[in-house]
N, C-alpha and C positions, 0 to 999 in steps of 0.2 A: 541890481534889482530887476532889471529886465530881464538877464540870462538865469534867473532863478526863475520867474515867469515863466519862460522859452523851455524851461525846463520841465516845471511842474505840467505846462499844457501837452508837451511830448510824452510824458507818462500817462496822462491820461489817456490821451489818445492810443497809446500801445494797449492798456489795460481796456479798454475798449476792444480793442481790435482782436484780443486775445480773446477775449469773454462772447465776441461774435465766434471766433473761430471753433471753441469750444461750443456751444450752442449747435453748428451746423453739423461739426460732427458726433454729435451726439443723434441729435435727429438721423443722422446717415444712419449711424450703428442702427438706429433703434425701426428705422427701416429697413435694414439689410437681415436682421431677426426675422421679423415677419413673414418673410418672403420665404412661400413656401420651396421645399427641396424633397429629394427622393428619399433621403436619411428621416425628415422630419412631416413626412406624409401619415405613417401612423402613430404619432405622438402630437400631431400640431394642437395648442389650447385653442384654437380658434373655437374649435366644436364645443359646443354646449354640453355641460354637466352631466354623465352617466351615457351619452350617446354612443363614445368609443369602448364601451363595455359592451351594449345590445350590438355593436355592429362587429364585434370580436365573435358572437356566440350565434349570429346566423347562419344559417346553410347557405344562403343566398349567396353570388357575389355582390359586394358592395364598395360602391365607389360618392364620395362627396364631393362637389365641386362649388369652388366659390364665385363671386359675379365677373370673375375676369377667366371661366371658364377652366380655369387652372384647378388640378386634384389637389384636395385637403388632404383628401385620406379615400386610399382604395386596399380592398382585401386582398389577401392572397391570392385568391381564388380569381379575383377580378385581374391582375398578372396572367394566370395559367390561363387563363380564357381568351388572353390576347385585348380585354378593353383599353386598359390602358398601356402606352408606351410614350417611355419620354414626358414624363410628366401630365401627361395632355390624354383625354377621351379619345380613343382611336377610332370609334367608333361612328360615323355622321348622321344616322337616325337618330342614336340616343344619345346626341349631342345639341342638333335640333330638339330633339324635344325638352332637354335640361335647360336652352332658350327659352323657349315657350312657355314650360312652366314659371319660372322666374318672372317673368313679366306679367300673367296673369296668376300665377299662383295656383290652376287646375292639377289638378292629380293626373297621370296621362300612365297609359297603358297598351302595349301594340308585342307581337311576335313575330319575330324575325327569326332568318337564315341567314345564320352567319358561316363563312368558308372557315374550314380547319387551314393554321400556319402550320406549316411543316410536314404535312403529312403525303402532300401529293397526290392524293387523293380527289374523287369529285362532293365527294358526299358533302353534306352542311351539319354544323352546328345549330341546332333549333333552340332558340331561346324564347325565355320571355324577359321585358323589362319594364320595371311601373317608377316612373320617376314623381316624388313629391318634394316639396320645397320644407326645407328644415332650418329655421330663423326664418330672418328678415332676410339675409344676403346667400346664405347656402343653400345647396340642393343637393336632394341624396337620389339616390340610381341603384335600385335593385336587378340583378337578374339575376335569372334563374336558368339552370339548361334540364331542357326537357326531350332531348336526344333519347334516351334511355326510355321514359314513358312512352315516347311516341312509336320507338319500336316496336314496346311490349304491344302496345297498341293495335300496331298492324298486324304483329301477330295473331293479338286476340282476333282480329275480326278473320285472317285468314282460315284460323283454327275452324272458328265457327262455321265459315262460309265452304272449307273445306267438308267437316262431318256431314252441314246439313248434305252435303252432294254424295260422300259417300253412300247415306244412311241412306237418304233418298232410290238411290241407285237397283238393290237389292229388296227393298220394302216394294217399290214401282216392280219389279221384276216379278214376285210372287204374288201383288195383285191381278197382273195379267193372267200368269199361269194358274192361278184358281179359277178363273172366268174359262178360261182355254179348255179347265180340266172338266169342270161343268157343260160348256157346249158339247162336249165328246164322252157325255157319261154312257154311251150305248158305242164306244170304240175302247175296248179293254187296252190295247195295245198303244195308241193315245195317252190314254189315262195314265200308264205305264212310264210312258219317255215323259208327257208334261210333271210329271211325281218327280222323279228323278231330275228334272233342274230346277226342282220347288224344291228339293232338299239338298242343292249344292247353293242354290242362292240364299237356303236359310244357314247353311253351314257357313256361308260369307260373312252372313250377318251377325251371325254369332260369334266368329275371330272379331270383326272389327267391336265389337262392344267389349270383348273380354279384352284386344289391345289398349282400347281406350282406355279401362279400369288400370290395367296395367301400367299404362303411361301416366296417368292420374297420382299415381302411389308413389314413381317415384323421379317427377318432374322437377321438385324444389331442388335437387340435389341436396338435402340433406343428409349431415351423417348420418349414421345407421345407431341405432339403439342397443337392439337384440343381434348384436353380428355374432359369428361364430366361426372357430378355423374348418374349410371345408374343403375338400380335398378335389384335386385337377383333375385328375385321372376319373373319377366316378362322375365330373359334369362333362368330360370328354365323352366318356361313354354315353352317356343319358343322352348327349346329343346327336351321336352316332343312332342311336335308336331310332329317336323322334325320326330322322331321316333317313332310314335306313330302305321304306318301302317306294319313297319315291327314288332313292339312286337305284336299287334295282329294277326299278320300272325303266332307268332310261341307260342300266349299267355301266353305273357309275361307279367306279372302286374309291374306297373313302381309306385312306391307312392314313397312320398317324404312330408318333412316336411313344405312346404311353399305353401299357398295357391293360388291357381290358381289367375291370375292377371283376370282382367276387359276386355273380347275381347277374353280370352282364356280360353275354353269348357276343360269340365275335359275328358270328351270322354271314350271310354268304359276300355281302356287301363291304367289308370293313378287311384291308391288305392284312398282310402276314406282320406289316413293320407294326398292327395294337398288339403284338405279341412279345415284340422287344424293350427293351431299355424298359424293363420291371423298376429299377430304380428310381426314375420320375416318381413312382409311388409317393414318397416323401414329399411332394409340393402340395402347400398349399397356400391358402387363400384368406383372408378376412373378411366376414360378409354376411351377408344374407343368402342360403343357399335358392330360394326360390326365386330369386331375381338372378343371381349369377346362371341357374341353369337356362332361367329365358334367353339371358343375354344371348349366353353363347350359343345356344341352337337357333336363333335367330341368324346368328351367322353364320351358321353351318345349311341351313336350311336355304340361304339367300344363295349360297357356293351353290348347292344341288340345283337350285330353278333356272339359273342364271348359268349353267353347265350343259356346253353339248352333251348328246350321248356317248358314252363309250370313252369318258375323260375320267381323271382323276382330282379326289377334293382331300387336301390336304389338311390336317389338325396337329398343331406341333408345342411341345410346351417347353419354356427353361425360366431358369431363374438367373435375372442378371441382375451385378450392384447399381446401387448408386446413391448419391450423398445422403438422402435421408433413411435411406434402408432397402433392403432387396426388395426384387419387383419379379412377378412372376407374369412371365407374359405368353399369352396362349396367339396364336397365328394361326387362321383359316385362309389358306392357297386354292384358286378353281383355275379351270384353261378356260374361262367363259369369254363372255366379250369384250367385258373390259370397260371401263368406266372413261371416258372423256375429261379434259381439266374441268371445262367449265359444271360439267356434272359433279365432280368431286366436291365441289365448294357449297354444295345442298344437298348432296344425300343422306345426311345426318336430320335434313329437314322435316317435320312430320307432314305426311301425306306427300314427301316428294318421291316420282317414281320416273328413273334412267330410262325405261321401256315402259308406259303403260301398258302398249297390247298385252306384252307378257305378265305383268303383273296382276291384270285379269283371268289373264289363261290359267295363272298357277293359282289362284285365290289370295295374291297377296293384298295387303294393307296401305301398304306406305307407311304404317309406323314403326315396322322391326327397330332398324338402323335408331329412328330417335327414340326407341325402349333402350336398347345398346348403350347409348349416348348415356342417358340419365343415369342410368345403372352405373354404369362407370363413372358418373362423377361425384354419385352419392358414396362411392367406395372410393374415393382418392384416387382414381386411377384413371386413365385416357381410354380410347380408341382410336386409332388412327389408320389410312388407307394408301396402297401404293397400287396401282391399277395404270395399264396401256392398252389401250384399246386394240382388238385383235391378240391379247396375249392373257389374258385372268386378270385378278385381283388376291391382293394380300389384306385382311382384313389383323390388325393386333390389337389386343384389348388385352391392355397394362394394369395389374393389380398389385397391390402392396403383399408382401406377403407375411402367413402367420407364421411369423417365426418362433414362437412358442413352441410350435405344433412339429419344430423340425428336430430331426433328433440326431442328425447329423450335419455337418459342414458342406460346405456349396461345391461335394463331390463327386454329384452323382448328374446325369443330364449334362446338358451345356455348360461350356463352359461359363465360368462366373465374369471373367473380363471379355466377355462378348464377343468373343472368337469367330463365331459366326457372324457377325454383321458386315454387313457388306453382300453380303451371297446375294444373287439375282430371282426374287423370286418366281421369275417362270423357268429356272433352271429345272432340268427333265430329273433330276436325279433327285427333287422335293419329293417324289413320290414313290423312290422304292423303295422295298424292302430289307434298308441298308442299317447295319449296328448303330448307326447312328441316328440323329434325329433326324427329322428330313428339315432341308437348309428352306425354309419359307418364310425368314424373315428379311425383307425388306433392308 
C-alpha cells in the first residue's frame, strides 16, 4: 500500500514537472517569434492594419521603431541612405528625436546634413526628417532627401543673380553712352565713337537675350519631336562661315576633313584638307538642324576667340561603333591656351567664363558651352573636353547617328573601330592638308 502511494505521488510529481517544463518553453518559443530580425523587418504583424502597404508606396524613406528602439520595419530606401545598419537607427538626431516623441507623443521636424558612406567625398546628404508616433508603442520616421532640390536651388538663384548682372552690365553701359552722346551733340566726331560702342553694347545685349531664349528651348533635355537626319558636312560648313570673318581678322587657317557642301564657298579662311575626303558626305545626324548648327558653331566660334593669331582651328568628323549604334562624332582642335583641370569641371556651367577679360573683349556670353551641353543631351549624345593649358583644347560632341540616311557601310572616313583614338590632340599634323582626316580626337 505505501509503494503504491510512493508511486502514484512520483508520477505526479514528474507530470507536474513536465507540464512546467512545457509551459516555459512554450513561452520561450513564443518570445523568440517576436523578437524582431533583419528577414522579418518587413513583414513583422506588429504594425497596424494597412500601414505596411502606405509605407511600401511612399517615396519617402521610412523606418518604424518599437519602444526598445529596435526597427519593426525600414524601406529600402532607408538601407540605401545609410539610416539604418544592423538592426538599429544609425542615425543620433533622429534617433533622439524617435525618444522624445515617444514620450510625449509631439510630431517633431528638423533638416540635417548627413555625410555620404562610401563615397570619399566632402559633400553632405541634405535631408529632411519628421518623426510621429504610430500606436501606443511605435514610432514611424520619415525622410526625405532633398540633395537634388537643393541643388536645383542654388542653381536657380545663381541663374538669376547671374542674368540680372549680365543684363545689367550692357543696359548700364548704353545708359551712360546716351547722356555722353547728348553732352557732345555739337562734337560730330564724339557722337561718332560714343554711337559705335552704343551699338556693340546693344549687339551684346541682343546675343545674351537670344542665347538665353536659346538655352530656355532646350535646357529640359528633352527628346526631340520633329528631328530629322541632317547632314555633318553642311553644319561643318555653316559653322565655318559664321566664323570665317573673325579668323581672318586674326589669320587663323580653319581646315577640316569634310568637303565644303554645295552653296558653301571655301573662302580664304578654311585649308585645302574642306576639299578632301568628299566621302564624309554620307554622315549624318538625328536632330534638330537649328540647334545642331548653334551647337557646333558655338564651338567653332569658342576655337577662334580663344586662338592666338596666325594658329590653326581644327574641325574633324567620323563615325565610330558602339553597343547601341553608331555615333558620329565631330571634334573642334585650337592651339589656344588651354583650359586648366579645375576649369574643366564648370565650363559646361552657364555664365561660367575661363577668361572673363577676354570673354568681354570678344562679346561672349558664358552660355555657348551650356547651349552645347543641352543640345547634346536633348540628342542622346555627350560633349566632352581634353584641354592642357599652353597646348589647345579638343572639344567632341558625340551624336547618334541617322542611319537610315546612310546609304552605305562604315567605309568611308574613319575608321569604324576607332583607329584613330588615342592620337594627341595638339599633334601638329591635326591640321594639314593631309588625305586623311586630321587626327584631333582626344
Amino acid at each position: 500500500m505505501d509503494v503504491n502511494a510512493a508511486v502514484a505521488a512520483a508520477a505526479a510529481i514528474a507530470g507536474v514537472c513536465t507540464g512546467v517544463i512545457a509551459m516555459l518553453a512554450f513561452r520561450w518559443s513564443e518570445r523568440d517569434q517576436k523578437r524582431p530580425t533583419r528577414t522579418s523587418l518587413h513583414t513583422d504583424p506588429v504594425l497596424p492594419p494597412g500601414v505596411d502597404t502606405v509605407l511600401s508606396v511612399l517615396r519617402s524613406s521610412a523606418v518604424v521603431l518599437d519602444e526598445a528602439d529596435s526597427v519593426v520595419k525600414a524601406s529600402s530606401a532607408a538601407y540605401a541612405l545609410g539610416l539604418v545598419r544592423g538592426g538599429k537607427l544609425a542615425v543620433e538626431p533622429m534617433l533622439q528625436m524617435a525618444r522624445d516623441t515617444r514620450r510625449d507623443g509631439e510630431i517633431r521636424q528638423v533638416e540635417l546634413d548627413l555625410p555620404r558612406r562610401g563615397t570619399g567625398r566632402g559633400d553632405a546628404l541634405a535631408v529632411s526628417a519628421r518623426v510621429a508616433p504610430l500606436g501606443s508603442r511605435l514610432v514611424l520616421l520619415l525622410v526625405e532627401d532633398l540633395t537634388e532640390a537643393r541643388r536645383i536651388e542654388a542653381v536657380r538663384r545663381d541663374f538669376v543673380a547671374n542674368v540680372s548682372h549680365e543684363l545689367k552690365t550692357p543696359v548700364g553701359a548704353l545708359s551712360l553712352l546716351s547722356e555722353a552722346v547728348m553732352d557732345a551733340a555739337d562734337d560730330p566726331e564724339a557722337v561718332e565713337r560714343f554711337a559705335g560702342r552704343m551699338q556693340n553694347e546693344a549687339t551684346r545685349l541682343t546675343n545674351l537675350v537670344q542665347e538665353l531664349i536659346d538655352l530656355s528651348r532646350v535646357q529640359n533635355d528633352d527628346p526631340l519631336e520633329d528631328a530629322e537626319p541632317v547632314r555633318v558636312d553642311e553644319l561643318v560648313g555653316e559653322a565655318i562661315d559664321r566664323c570665317r570673318h573673325q579668323a581672318g581678322t586674326k589669320q587663323i587657317t580653319m581646315a577640316t576633313n569634310m568637303a565644303a557642301p554645295e552653296g558653301l564657298g571655301q573662302g580664304p579662311g578654311q585649308g585645302a584638307a574642306g576639299r578632301r575626303q568628299a566621302g564624309l558626305a554620307d554622315l549624318h545626324v538625328w536632330g534638330n538642324r537649328g540647334q545642331l548648327a548653334a551647337a557646333l558653331g558655338n564651338l567653332v566660334e569658342n576655337a577662334v576667340n580663344y586662338s592666338p593669331a596666325r594658329t590653326r582651328v581644327g574641325i574633324a568628323a567620323r563615325r565610330v561603333t558602339a553597343p547601341g549604334g553608331d555615333l558620329i562624332e565631330v571634334a573642334v582642335t585650337d592651339q589656344g591656351i588651354g583650359i586648366s583641370d579645375k576649369d574643366k569641371e564648370r565650363i559646361f556651367e552657364r555664365f561660367y567664363r575661363v577668361d572673363p577679360a577676354r570673354s568681354r573683349a570678344t562679346g561672349g556670353t558664358g552660355l555657348g558651352l551650356a547651349i552645347v551641353k543641352h543640345v547634346a543631351a536633348s540628342h542622346g549624345g555627350e560633349v566632352t573636353v581634353w584641354s592642357s593649358e599652353g597646348q589647345g583644347s579638343t572639344f567632341t560632341l558625340r551624336l547618334p547617328e541617322a542611319a537610315a540616311a546612310r546609304d552605305r557601310g562604315a567605309g568611308h572616313g574613319f575608321a569604324a573601330d576607332g583607329a584613330h583614338q588615342g592620337a594627341r590632340p595638339d599633334d601638329t599634323t591635326a591640321y594639314e592638308p593631309i588625305p586623311a582626316a586630321p587626327e584631333v580626337l582626344p
